[in-house]
Z-matrix of the N, CA and C atoms (Angstrom, degrees):
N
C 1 1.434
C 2 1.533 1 111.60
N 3 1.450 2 125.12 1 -43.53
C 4 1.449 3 120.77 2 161.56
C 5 1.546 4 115.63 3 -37.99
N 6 1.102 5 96.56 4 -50.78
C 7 1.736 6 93.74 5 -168.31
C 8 1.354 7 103.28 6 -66.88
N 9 1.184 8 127.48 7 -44.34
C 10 1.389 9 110.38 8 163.57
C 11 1.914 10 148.58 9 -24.03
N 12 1.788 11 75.34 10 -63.71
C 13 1.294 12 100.55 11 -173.50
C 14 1.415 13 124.55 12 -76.01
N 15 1.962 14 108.10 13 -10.40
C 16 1.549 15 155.39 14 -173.93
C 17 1.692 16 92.65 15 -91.82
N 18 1.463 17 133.19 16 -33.63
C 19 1.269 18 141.25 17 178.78
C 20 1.689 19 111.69 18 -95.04
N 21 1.190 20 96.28 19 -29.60
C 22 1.743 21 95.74 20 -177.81
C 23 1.964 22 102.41 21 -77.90
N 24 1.394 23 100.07 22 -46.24
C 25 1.277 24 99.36 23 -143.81
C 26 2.436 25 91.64 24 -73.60
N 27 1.551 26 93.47 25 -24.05
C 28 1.498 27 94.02 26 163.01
C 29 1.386 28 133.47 27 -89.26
N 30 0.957 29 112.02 28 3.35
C 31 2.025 30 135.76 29 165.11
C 32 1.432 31 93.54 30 -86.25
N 33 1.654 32 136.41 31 -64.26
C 34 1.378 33 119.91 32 -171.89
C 35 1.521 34 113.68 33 -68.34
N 36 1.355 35 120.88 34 -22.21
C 37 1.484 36 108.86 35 -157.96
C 38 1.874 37 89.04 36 -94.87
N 39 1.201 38 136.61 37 -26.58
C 40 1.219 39 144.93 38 164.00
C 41 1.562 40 113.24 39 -45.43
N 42 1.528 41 96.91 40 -57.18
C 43 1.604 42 93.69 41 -171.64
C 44 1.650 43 99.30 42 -82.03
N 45 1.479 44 127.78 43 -22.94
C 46 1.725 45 104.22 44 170.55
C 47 1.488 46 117.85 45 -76.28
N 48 1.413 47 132.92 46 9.52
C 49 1.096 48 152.21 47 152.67
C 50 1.078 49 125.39 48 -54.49
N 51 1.499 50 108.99 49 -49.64
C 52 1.508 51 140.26 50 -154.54
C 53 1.860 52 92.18 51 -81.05
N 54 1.301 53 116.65 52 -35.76
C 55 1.124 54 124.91 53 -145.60
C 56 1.484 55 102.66 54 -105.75
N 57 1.218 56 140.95 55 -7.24
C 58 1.313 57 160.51 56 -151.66
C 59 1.713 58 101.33 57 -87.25
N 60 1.490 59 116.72 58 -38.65
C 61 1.369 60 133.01 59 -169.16
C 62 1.608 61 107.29 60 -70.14
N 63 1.505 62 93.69 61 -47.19
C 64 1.530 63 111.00 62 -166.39
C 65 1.634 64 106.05 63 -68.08
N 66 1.225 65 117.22 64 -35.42
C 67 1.464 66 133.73 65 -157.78
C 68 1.764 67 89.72 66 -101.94
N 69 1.042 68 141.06 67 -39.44
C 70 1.980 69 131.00 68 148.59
C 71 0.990 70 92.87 69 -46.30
N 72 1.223 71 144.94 70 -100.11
C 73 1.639 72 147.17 71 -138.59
C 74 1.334 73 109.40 72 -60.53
N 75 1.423 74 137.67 73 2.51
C 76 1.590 75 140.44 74 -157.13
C 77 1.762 76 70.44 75 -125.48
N 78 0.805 77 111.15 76 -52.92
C 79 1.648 78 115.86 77 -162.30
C 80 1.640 79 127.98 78 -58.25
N 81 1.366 80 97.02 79 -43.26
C 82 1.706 81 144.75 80 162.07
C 83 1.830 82 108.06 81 -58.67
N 84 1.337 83 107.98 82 -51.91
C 85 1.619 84 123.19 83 162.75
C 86 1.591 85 90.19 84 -47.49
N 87 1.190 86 132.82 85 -99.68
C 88 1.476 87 137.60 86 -116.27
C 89 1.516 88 74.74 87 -112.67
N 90 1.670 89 135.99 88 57.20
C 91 1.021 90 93.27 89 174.95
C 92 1.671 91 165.26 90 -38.83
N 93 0.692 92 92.70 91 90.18
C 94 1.701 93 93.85 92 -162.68
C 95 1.794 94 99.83 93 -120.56
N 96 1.079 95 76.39 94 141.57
C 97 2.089 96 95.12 95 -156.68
C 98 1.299 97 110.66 96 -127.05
N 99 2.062 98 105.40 97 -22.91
C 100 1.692 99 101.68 98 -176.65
C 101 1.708 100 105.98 99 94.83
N 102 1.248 101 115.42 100 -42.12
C 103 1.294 102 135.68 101 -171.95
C 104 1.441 103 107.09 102 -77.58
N 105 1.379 104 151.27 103 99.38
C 106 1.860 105 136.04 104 -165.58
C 107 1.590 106 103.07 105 -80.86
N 108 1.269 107 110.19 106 -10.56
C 109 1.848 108 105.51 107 -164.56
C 110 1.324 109 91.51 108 -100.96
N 111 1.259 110 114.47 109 -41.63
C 112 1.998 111 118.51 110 179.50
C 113 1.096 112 107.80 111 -44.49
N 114 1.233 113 101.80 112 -57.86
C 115 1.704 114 139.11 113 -169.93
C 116 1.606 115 110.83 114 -28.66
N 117 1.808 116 108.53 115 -68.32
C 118 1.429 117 142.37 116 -170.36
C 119 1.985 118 97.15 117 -70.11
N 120 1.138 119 85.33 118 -39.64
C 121 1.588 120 80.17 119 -168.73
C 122 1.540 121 104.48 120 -90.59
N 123 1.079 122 120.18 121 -43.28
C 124 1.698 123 112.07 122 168.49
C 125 1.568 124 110.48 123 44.42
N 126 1.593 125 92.34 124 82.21
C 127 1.714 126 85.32 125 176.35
C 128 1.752 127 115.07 126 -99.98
N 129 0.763 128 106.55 127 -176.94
C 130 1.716 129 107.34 128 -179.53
C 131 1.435 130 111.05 129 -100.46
N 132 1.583 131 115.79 130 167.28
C 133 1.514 132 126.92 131 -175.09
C 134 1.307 133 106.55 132 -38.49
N 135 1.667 134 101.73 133 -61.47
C 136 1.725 135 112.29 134 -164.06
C 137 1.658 136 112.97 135 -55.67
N 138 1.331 137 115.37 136 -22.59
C 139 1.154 138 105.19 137 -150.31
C 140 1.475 139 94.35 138 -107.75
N 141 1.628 140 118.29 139 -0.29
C 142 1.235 141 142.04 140 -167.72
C 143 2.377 142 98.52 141 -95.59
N 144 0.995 143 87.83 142 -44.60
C 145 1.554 144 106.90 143 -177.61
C 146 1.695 145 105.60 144 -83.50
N 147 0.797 146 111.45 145 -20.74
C 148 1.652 147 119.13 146 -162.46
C 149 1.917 148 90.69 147 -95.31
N 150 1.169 149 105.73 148 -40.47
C 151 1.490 150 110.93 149 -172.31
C 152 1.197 151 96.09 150 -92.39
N 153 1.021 152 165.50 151 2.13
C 154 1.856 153 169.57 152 134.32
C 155 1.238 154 94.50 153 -45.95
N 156 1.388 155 109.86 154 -83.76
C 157 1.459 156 126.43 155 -155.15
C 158 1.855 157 105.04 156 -68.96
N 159 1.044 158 121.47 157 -42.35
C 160 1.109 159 137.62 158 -167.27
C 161 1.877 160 110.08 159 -74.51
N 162 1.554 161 106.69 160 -105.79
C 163 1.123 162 147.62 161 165.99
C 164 1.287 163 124.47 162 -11.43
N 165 1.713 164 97.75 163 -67.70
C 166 1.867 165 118.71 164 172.73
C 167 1.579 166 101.97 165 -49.60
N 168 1.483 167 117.51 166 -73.66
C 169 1.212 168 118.77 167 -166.85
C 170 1.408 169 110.47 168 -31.65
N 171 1.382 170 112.49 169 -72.75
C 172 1.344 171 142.27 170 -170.01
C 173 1.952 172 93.83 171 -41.51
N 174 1.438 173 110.83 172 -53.60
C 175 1.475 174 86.03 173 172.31
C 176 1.050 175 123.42 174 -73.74
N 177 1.225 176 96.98 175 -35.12
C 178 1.889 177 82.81 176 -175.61
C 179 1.814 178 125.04 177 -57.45
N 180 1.238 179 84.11 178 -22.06
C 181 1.792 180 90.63 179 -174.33
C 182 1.589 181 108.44 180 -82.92
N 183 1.432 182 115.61 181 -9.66
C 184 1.646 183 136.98 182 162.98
C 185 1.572 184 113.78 183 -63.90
N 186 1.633 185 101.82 184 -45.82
C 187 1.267 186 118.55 185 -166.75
C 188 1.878 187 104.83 186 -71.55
N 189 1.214 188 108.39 187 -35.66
C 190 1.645 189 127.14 188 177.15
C 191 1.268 190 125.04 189 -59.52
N 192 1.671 191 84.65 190 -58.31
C 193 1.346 192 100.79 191 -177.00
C 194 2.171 193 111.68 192 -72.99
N 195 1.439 194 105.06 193 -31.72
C 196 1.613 195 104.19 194 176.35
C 197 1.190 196 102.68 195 -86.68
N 198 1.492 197 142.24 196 3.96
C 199 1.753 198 128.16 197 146.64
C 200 1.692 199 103.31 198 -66.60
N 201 0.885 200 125.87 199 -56.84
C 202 1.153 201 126.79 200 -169.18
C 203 1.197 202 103.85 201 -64.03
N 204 1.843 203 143.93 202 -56.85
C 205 1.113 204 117.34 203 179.90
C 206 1.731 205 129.14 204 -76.57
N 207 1.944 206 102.06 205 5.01
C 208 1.530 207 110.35 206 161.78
C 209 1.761 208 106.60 207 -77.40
N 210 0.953 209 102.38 208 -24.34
C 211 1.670 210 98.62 209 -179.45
C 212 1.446 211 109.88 210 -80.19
N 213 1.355 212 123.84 211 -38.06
C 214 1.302 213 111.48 212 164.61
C 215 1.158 214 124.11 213 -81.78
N 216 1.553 215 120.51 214 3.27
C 217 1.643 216 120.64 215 170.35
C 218 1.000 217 115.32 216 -101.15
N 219 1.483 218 126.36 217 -3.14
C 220 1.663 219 141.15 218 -166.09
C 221 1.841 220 99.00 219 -61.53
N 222 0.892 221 121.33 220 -64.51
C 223 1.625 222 125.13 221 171.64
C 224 1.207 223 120.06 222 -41.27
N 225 1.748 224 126.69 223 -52.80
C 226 1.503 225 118.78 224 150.72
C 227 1.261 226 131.64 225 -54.55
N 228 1.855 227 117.01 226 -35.07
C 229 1.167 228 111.65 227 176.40
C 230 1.847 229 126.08 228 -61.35
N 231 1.448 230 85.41 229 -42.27
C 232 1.493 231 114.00 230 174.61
C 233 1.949 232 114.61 231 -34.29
N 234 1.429 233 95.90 232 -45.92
C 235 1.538 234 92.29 233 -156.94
C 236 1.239 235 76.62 234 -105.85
N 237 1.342 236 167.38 235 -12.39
C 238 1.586 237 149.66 236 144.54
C 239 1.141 238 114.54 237 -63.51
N 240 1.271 239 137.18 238 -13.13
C 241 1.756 240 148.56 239 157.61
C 242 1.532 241 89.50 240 81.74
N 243 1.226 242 133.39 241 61.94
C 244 1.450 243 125.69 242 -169.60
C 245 1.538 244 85.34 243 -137.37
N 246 1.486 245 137.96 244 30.95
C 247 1.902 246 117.97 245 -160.50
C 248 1.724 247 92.85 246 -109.08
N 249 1.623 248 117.19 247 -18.56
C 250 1.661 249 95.44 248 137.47
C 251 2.003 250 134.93 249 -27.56
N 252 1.798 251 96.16 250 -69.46
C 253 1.110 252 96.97 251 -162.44
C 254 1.495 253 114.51 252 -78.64
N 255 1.657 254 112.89 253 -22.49
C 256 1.477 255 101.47 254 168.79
C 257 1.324 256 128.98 255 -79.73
N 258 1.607 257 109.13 256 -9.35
C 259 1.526 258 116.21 257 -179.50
C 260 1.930 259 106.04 258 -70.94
N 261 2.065 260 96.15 259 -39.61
C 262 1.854 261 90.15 260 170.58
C 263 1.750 262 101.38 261 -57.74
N 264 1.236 263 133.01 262 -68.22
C 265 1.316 264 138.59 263 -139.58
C 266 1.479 265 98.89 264 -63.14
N 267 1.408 266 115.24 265 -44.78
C 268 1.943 267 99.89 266 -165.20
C 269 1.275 268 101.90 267 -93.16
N 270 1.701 269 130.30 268 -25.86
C 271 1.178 270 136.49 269 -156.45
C 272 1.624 271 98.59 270 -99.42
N 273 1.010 272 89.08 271 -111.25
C 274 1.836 273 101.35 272 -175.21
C 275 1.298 274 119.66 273 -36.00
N 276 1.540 275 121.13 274 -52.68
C 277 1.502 276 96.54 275 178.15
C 278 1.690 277 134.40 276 -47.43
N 279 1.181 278 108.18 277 -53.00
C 280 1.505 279 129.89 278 175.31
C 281 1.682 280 98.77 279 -51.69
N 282 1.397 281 116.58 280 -44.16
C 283 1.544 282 127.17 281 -179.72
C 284 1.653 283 89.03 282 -53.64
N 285 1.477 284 123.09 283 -75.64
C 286 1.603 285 118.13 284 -158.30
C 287 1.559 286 98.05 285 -81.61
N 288 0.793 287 124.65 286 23.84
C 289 1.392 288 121.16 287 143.38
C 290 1.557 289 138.17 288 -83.25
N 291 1.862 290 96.18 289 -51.78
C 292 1.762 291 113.10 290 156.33
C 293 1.292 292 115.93 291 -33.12
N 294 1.795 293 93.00 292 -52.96
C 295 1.885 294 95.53 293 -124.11
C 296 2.145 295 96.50 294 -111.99
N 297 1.235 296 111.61 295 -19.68
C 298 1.427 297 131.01 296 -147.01
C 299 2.017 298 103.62 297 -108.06
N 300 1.417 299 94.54 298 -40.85
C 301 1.509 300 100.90 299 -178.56
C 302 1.168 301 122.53 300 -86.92
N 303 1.685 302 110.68 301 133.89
C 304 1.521 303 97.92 302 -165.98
C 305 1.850 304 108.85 303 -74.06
N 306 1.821 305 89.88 304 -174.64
C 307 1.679 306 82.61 305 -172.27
C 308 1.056 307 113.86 306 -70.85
N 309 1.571 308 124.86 307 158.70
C 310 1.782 309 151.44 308 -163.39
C 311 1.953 310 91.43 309 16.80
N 312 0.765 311 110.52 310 50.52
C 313 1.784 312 112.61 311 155.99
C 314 1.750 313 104.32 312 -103.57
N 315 1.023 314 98.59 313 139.55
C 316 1.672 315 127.74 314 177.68
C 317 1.823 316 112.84 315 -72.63
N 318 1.197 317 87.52 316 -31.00
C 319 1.885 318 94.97 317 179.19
C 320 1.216 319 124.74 318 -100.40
N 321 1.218 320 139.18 319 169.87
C 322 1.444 321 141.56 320 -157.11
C 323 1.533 322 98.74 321 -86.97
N 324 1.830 323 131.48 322 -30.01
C 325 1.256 324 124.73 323 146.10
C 326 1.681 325 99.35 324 80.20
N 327 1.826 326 117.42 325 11.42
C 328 0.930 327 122.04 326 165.32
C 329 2.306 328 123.68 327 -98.10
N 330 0.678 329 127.09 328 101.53
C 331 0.850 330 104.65 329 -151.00
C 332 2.033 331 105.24 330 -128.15
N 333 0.788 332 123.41 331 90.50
C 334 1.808 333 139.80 332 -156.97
C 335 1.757 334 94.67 333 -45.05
N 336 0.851 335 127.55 334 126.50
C 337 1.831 336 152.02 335 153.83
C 338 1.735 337 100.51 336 -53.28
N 339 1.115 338 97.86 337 98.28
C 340 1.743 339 80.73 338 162.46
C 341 1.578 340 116.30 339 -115.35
């Protein structure tokens, strides 16, 4: 009876496997994601892989590198009272760019709940 039930329970989890492709590509059709900004912008694989491999890094290493040159601007910013606007410009933007935008979308893909 194990072996059975060792055959059933790997016949169902196989065939909802099987079925995973069909239910992307039905999905991919009508895109519909749940998401309305994903949705509108609907980018493709390549441009989805290209921004992984590509893009992310590149911000993030933006995002690193503009803490560090807010930390060495913190003393200029400081006495111009501007360490609001350079903390958005070197810090956070490049940050909601990495970390905030969905994949291979063109827009910041942040968008506030009110």
């Amino acid at each position: 009876m194990n072996l059975f039930r060792a055959t059933a329970v790997v016949l169902a989890l196989t065939t909802g496997l099987l079925a995973l492709p069909a239910q992307a590509q039905e999905a991919m059709q009508q895109n519909v994601s749940g998401d309305p900004l994903y949705t509108a912008n609907a980018p493709d694989a390549f441009s989805m892989v290209a921004d992984l491999l590509i893009a992310r890094p590149l911000l993030i290493g933006a995002t690193v590198i503009g803490a560090a040159a807010f930390v060495v601007a913190l003393p200029f910013a400081a006495t111009g009272g501007g360490i609001g606007a350079a903390g958005r410009a070197l810090v956070v933007e490049p940050g909601k760019a990495a970390f905030v935008r969905c994949l291979g979308c063109t827009g910041d893909g942040y968008n506030k709940r009110q």
